[in-house]
ROFI-747734 format. One record per residue: residue number from 1; z, x, y of N, C-alpha, C in turn. Coordinates in pm, whole numbers, padded with zeros to 5 digits, always signed. Each point is the difference from the previous one (the first is absolute). Layout:
! residues N
+------+--------+--------+---------+--------+---------+----------+--------+--------+---------+
| resi |   n.up | n.east | n.north |  ca.up | ca.east | ca.north |   c.up | c.east | c.north |
+------+--------+--------+---------+--------+---------+----------+--------+--------+---------+
|  NUM |      Z |      X |       Y |      Z |       X |        Y |      Z |      X |       Y |
...
+------+--------+--------+---------+--------+---------+----------+--------+--------+---------+
***
This chain:
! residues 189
+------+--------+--------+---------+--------+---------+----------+--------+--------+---------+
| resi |   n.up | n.east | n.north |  ca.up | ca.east | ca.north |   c.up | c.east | c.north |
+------+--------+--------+---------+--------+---------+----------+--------+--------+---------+
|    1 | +00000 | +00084 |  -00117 | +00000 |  -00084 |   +00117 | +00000 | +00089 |  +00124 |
|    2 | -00078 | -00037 |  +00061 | -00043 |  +00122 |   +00135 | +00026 | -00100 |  +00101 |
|    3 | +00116 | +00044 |  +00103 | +00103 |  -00045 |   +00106 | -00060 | +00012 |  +00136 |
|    4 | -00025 | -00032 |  +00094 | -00060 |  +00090 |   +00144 | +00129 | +00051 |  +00015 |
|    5 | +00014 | +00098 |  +00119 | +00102 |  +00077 |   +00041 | +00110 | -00055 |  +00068 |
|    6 | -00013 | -00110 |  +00083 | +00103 |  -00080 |   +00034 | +00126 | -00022 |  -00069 |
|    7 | -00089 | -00057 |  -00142 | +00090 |  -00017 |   -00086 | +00075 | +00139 |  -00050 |
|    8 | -00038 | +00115 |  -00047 | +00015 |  +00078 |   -00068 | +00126 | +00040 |  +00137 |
|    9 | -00017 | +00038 |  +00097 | +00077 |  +00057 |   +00141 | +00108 | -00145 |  -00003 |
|   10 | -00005 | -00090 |  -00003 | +00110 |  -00108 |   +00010 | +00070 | +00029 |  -00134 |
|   11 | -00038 | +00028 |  -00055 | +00138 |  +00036 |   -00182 | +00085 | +00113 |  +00042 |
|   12 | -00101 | +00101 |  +00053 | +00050 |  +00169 |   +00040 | +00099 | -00033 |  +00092 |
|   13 | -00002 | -00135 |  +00086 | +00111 |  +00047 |   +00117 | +00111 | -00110 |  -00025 |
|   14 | -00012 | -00078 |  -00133 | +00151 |  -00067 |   -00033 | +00117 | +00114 |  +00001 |
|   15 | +00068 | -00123 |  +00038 | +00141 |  +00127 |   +00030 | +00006 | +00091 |  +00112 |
|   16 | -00106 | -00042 |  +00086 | +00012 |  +00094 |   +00146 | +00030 | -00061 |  +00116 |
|   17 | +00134 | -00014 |  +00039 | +00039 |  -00070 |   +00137 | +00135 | -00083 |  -00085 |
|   18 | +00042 | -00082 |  +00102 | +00114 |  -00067 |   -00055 | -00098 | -00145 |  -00064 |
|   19 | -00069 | +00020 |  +00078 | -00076 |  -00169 |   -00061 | -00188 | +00016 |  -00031 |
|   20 | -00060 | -00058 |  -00095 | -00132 |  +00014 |   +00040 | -00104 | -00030 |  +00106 |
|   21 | -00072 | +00123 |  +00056 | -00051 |  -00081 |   +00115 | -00151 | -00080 |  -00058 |
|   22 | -00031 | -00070 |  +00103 | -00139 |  -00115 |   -00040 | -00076 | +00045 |  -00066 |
|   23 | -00056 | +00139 |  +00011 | -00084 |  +00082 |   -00068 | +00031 | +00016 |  -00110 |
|   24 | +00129 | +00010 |  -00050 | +00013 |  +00048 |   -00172 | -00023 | -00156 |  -00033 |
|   25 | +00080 | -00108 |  +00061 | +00041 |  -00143 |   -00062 | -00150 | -00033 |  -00006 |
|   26 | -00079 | +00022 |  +00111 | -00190 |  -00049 |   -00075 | -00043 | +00055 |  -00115 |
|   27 | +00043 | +00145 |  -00001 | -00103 |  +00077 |   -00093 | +00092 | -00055 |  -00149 |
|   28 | +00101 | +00001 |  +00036 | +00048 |  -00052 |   -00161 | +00006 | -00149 |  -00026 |
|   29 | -00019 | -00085 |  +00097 | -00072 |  -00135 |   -00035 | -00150 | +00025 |  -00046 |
|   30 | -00061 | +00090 |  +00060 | -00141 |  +00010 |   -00029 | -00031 | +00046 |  -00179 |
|   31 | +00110 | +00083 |  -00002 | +00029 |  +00029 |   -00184 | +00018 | -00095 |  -00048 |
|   32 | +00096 | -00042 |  +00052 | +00047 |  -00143 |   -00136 | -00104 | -00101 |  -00032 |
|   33 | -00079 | -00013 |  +00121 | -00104 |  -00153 |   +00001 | -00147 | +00126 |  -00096 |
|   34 | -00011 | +00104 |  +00038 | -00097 |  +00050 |   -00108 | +00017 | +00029 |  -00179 |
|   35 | +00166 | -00035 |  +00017 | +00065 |  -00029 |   -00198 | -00081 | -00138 |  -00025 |
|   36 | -00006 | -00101 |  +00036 | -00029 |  -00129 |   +00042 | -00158 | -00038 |  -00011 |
|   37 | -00044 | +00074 |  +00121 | -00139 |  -00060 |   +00009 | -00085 | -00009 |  -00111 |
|   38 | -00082 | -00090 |  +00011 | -00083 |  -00016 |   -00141 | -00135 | +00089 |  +00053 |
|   39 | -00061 | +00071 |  -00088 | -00144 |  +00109 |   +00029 | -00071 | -00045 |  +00114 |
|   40 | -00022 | +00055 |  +00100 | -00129 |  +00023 |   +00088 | +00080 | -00073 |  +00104 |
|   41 | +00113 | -00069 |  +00035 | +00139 |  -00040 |   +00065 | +00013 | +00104 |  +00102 |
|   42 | +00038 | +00020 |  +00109 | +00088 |  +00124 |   +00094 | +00068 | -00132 |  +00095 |
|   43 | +00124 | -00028 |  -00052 | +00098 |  -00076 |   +00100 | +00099 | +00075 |  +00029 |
|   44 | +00080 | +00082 |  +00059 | +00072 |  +00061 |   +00100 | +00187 | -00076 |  +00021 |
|   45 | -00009 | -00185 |  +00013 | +00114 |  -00074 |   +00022 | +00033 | -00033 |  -00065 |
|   46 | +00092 | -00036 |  -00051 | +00051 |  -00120 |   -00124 | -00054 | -00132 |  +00001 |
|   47 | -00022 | +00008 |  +00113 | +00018 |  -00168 |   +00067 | -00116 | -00065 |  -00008 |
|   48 | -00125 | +00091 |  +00025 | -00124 |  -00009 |   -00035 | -00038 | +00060 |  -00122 |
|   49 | +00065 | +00083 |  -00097 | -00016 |  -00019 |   -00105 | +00037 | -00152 |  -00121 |
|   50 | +00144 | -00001 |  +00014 | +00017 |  -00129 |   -00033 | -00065 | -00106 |  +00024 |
|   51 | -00067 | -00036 |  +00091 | -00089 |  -00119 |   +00032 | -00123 | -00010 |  -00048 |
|   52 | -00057 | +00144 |  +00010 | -00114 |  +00034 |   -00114 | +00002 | -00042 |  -00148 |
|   53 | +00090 | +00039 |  -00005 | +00040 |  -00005 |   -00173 | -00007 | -00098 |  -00010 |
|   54 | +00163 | -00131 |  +00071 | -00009 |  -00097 |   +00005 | -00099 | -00114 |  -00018 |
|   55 | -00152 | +00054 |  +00078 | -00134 |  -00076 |   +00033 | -00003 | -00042 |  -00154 |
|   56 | -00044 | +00188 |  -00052 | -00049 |  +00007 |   -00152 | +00087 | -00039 |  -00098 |
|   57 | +00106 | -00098 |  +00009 | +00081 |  -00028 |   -00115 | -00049 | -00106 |  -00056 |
|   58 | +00010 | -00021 |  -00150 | -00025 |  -00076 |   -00073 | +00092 | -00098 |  +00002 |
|   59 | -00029 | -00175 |  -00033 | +00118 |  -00085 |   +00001 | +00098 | +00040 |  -00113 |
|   60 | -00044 | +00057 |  -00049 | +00104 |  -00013 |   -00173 | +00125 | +00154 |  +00065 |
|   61 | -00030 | +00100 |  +00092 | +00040 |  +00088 |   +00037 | +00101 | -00046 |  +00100 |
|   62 | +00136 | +00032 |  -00015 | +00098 |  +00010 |   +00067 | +00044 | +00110 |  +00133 |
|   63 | +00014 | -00061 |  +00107 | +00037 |  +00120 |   +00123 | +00083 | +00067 |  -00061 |
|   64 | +00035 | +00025 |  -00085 | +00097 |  +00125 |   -00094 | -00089 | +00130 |  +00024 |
|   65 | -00116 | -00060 |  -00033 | -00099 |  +00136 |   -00027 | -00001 | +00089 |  +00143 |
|   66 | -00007 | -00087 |  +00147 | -00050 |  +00080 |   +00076 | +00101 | +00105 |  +00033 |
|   67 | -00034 | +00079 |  +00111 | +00101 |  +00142 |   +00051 | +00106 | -00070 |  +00053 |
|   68 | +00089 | +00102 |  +00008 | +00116 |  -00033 |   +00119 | -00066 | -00042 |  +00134 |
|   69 | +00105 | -00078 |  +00079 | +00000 |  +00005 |   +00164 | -00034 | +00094 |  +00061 |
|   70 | -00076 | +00006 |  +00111 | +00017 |  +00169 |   +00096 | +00158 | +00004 |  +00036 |
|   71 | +00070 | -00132 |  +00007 | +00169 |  +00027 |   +00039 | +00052 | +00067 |  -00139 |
|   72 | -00072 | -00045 |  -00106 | +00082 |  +00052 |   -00109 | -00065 | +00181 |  +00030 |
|   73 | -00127 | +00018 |  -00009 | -00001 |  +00134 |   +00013 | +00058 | +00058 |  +00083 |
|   74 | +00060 | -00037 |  +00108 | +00036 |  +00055 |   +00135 | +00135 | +00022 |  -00063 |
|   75 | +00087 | -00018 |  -00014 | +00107 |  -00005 |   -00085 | +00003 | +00079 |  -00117 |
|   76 | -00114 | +00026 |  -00073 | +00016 |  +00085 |   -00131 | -00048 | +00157 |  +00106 |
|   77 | -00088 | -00023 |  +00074 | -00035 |  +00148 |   +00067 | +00138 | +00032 |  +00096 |
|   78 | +00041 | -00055 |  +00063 | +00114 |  +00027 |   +00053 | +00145 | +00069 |  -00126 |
|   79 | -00011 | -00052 |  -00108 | +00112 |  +00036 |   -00149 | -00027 | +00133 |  +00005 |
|   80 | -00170 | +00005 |  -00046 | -00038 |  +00089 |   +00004 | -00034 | +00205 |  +00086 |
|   81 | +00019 | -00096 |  +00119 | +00016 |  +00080 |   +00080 | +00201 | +00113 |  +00000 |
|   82 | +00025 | -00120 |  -00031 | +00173 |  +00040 |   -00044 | -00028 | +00090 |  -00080 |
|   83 | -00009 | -00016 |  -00099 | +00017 |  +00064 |   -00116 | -00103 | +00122 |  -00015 |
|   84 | -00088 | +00025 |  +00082 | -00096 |  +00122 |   -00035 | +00137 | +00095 |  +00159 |
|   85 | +00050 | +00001 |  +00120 | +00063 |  +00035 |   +00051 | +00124 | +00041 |  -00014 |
|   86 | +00052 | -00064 |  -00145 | +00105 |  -00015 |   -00072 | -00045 | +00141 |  -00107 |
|   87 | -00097 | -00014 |  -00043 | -00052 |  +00092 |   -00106 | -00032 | +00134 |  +00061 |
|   88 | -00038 | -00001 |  +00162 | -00069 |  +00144 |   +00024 | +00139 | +00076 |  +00054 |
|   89 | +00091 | -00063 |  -00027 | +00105 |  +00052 |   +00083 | +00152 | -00003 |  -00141 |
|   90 | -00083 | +00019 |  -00131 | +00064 |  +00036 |   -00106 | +00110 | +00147 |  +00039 |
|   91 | -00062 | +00102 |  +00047 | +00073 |  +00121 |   -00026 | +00080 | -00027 |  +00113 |
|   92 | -00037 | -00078 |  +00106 | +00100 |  +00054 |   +00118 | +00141 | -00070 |  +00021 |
|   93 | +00166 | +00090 |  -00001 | +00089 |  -00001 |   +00037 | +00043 | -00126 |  +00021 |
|   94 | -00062 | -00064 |  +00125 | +00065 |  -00064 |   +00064 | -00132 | -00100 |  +00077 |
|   95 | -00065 | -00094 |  -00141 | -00129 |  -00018 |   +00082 | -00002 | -00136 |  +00077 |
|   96 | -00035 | -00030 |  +00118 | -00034 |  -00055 |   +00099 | -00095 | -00136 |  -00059 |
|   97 | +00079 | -00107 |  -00073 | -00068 |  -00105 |   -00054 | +00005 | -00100 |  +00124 |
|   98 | -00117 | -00108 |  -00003 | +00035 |  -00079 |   +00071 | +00050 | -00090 |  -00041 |
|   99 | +00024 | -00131 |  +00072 | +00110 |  -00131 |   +00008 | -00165 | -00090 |  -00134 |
|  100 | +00099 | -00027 |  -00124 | -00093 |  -00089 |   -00066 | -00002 | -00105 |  +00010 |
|  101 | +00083 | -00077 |  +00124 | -00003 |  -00131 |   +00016 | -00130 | -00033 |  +00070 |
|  102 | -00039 | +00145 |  +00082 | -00173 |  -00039 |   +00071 | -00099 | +00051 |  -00051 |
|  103 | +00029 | -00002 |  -00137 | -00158 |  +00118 |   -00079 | +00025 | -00128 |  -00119 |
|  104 | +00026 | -00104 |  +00017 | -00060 |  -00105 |   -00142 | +00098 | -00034 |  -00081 |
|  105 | +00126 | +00013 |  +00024 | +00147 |  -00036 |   -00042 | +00063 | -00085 |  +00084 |
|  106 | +00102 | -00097 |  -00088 | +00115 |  -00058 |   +00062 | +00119 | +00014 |  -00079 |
|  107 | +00068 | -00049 |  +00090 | +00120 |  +00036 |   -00082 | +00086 | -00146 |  -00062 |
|  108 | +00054 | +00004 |  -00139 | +00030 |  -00116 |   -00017 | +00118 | +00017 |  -00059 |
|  109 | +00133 | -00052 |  +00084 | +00097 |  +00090 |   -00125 | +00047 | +00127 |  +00106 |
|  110 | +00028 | +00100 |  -00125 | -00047 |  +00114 |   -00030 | -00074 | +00070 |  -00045 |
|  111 | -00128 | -00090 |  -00056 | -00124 |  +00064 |   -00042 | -00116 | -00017 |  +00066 |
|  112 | -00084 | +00103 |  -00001 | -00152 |  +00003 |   +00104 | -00091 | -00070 |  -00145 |
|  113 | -00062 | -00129 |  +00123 | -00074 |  -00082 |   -00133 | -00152 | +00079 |  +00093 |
|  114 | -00101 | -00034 |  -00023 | -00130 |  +00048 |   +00026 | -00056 | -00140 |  +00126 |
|  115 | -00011 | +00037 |  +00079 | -00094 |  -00132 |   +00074 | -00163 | -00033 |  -00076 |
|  116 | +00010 | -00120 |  -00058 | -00136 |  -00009 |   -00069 | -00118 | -00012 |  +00054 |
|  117 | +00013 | -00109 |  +00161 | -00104 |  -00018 |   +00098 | +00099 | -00001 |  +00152 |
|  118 | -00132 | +00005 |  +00085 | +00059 |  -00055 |   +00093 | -00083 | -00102 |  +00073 |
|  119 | -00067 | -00061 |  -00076 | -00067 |  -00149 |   +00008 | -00056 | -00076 |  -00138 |
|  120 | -00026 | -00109 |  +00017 | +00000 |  -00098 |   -00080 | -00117 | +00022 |  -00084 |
|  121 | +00005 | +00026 |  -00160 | -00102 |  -00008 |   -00060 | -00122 | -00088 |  +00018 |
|  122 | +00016 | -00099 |  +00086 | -00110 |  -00091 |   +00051 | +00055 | -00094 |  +00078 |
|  123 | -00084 | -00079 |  +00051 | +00046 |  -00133 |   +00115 | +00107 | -00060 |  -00105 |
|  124 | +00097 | -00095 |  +00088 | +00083 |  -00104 |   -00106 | -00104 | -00079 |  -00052 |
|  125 | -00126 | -00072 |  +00032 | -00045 |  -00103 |   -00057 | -00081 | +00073 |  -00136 |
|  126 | -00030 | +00125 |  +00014 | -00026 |  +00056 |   -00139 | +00098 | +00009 |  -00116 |
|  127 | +00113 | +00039 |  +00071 | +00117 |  +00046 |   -00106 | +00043 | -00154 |  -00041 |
|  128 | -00030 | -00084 |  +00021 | +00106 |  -00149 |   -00020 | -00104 | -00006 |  -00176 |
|  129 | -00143 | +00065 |  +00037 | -00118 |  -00023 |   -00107 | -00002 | +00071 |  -00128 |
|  130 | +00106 | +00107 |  +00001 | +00036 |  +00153 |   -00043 | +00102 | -00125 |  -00118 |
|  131 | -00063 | +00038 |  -00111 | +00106 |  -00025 |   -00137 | +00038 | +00086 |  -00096 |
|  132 | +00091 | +00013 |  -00080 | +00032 |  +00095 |   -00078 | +00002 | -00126 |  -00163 |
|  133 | -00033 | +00063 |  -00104 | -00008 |  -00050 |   -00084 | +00107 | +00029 |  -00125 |
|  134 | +00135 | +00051 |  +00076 | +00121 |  +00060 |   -00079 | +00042 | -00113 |  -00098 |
|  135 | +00057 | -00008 |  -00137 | +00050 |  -00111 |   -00027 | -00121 | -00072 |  -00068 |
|  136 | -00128 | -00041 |  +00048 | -00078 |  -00105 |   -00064 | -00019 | +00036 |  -00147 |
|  137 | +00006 | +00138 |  -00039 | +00044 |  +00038 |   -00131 | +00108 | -00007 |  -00087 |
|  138 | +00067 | +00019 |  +00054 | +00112 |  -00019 |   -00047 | +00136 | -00083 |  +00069 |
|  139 | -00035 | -00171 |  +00018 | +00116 |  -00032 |   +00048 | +00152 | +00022 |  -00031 |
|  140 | +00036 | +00019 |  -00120 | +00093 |  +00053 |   -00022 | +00113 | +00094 |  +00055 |
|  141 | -00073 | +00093 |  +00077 | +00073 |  +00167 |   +00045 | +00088 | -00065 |  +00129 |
|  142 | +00111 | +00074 |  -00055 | +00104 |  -00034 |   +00092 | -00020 | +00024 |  +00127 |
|  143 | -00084 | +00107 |  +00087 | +00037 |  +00045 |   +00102 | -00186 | +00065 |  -00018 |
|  144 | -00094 | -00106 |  +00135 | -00108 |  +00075 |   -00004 | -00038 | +00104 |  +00141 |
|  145 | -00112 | +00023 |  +00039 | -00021 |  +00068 |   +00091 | +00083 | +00101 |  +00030 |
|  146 | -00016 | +00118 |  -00113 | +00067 |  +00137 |   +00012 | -00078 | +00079 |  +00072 |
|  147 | -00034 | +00084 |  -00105 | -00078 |  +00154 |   +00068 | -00152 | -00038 |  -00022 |
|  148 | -00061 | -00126 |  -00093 | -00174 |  -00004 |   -00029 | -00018 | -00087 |  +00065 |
|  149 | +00064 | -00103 |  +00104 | -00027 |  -00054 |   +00068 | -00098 | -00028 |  +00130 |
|  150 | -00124 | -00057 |  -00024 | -00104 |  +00029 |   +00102 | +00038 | +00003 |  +00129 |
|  151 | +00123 | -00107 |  +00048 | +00063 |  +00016 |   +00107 | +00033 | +00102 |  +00108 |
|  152 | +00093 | +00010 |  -00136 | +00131 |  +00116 |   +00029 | -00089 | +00131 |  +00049 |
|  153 | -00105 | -00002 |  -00083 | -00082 |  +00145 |   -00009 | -00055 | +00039 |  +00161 |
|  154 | -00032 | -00129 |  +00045 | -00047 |  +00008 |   +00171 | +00070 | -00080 |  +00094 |
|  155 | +00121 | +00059 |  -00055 | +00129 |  -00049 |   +00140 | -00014 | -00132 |  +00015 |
|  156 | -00074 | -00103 |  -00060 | +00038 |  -00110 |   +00020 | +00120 | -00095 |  -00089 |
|  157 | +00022 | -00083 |  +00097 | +00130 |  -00081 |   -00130 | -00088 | -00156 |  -00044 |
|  158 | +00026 | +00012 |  -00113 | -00030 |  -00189 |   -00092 | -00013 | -00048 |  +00080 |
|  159 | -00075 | -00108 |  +00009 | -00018 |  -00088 |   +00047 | -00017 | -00117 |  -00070 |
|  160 | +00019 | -00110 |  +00043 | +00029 |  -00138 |   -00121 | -00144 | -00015 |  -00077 |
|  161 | -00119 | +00049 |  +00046 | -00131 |  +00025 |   -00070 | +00013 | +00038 |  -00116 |
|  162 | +00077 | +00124 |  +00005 | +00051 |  +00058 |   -00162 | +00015 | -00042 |  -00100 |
|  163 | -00022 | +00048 |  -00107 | +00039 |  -00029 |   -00141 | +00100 | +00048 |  -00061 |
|  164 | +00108 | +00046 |  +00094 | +00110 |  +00079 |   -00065 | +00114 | -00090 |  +00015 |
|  165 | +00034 | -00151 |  +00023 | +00090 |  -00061 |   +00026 | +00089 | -00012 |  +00129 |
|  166 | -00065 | +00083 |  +00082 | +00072 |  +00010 |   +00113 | +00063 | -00113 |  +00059 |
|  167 | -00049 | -00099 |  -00010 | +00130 |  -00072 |   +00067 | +00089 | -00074 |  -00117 |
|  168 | -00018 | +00065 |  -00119 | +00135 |  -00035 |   -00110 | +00123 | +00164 |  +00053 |
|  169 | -00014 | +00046 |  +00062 | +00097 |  +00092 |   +00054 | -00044 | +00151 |  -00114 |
|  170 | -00104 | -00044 |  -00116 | +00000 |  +00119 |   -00051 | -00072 | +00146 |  +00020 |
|  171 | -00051 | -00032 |  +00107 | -00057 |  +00095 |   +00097 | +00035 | +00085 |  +00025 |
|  172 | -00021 | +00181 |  -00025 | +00090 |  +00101 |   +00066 | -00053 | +00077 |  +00151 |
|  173 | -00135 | -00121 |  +00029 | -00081 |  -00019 |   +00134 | +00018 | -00065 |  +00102 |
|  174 | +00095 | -00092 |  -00020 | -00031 |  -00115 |   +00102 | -00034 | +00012 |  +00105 |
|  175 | -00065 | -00127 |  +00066 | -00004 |  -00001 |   +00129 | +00078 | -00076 |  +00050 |
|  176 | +00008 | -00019 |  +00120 | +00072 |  -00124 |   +00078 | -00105 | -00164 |  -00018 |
|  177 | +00030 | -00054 |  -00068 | -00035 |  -00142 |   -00041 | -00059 | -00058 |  +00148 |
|  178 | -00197 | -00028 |  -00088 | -00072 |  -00103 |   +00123 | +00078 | -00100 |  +00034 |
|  179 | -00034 | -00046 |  +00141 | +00056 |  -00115 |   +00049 | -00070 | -00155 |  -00083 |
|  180 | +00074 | -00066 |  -00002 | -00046 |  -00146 |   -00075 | -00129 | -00041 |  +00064 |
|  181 | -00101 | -00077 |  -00030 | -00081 |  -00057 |   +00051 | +00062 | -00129 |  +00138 |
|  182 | +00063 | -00089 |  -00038 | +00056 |  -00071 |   +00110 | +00080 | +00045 |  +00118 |
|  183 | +00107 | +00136 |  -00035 | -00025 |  +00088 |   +00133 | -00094 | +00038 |  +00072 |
|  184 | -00079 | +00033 |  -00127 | -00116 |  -00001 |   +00137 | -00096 | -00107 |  +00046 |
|  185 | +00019 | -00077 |  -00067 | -00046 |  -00096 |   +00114 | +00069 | -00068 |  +00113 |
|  186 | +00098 | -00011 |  -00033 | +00171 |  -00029 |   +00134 | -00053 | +00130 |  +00129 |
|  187 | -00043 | +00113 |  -00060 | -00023 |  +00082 |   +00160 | -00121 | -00059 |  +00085 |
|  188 | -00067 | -00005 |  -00075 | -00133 |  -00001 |   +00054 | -00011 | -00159 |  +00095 |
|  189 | +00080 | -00114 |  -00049 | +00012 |  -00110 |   +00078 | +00110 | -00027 |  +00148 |
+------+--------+--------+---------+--------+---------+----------+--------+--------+---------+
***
């Protein structure tokens, strides 16, 4: 796979500065969307990659398939950026890390969880459309929507669309429960 130089110079300078500047965060968006692109493709964004893809999806094909968010990449290049600054500064004494609450961490607790995005895998009126099919196999299982959960997998939570029981409480997704239909019609009058 043959890179232009942008890219190749945006990898070389992770880990240089306290934060990445625009130049590395393009050139390594510009990597990630070229893991992605399908042959004879040169998309550069997430955002316009995803929508591409999106175009070309088959009905039987689930938004599972497409890439992360550019918020989700922005967030994994920012981890990233941690951790290669974290790494070049192995031998030294007393090394000069920055604050990981602004490189793609929060803090929850006492533990640094990972920030997954920092925007919405899609509009709400897409995600309400977004189902997970946990459970339709096996009603039985005590406790669905773990770790194979189509959901879970892209930061979204169940939605009553689902097939995982979510509003029998056995959901380890939930969302906050749609409003009734006659609420909404009480606003609107």
């Amino acid at each position: 796979m043959e890179s232009p130089p942008n890219v190749v110079s945006a990898i070389q300078m992770l880990g240089e500065g306290d934060a990445p500047s625009e130049e590395v965060a393009d050139g390594c968006q510009a990597f990630l969307c070229s893991l992605f692109c399908p042959k004879g493709t040169k998309l550069s964004r997430a955002s316009s990659l995803r929508w591409h893809l999106f175009k070309k999806m088959k009905p039987e094909q689930g938004v599972d398939r497409l890439p992360p968010t550019q918020g989700a990449w922005k967030q994994h290049i920012l981890r990233a950026h941690l951790q290669a600054r974290i790494w070049a500064q192995d031998l030294v004494e007393k090394p000069n890390i920055p604050d990981p609450l602004t490189l793609g961490w929060k803090k929850e607790g006492d533990r640094l969880i990972p920030v997954l995005s920092s925007e919405a895998a899609a509009p709400d009126c897409v995600l309400e459309l977004v189902k997970c099919g946990c459970g339709a196999n096996n009603p039985a299982a005590p406790m669905k929507c773990t770790k194979r959960c189509s959901c879970k997998k892209h930061n979204l939570a169940c939605t009553e669309l689902c097939q995982c029981g979510q509003e029998d409480g056995v959901c380890a997704n939930r969302s906050s429960p749609l409003p009734e239909d006659d609420e909404d019609e009480e606003e609107l009058y």
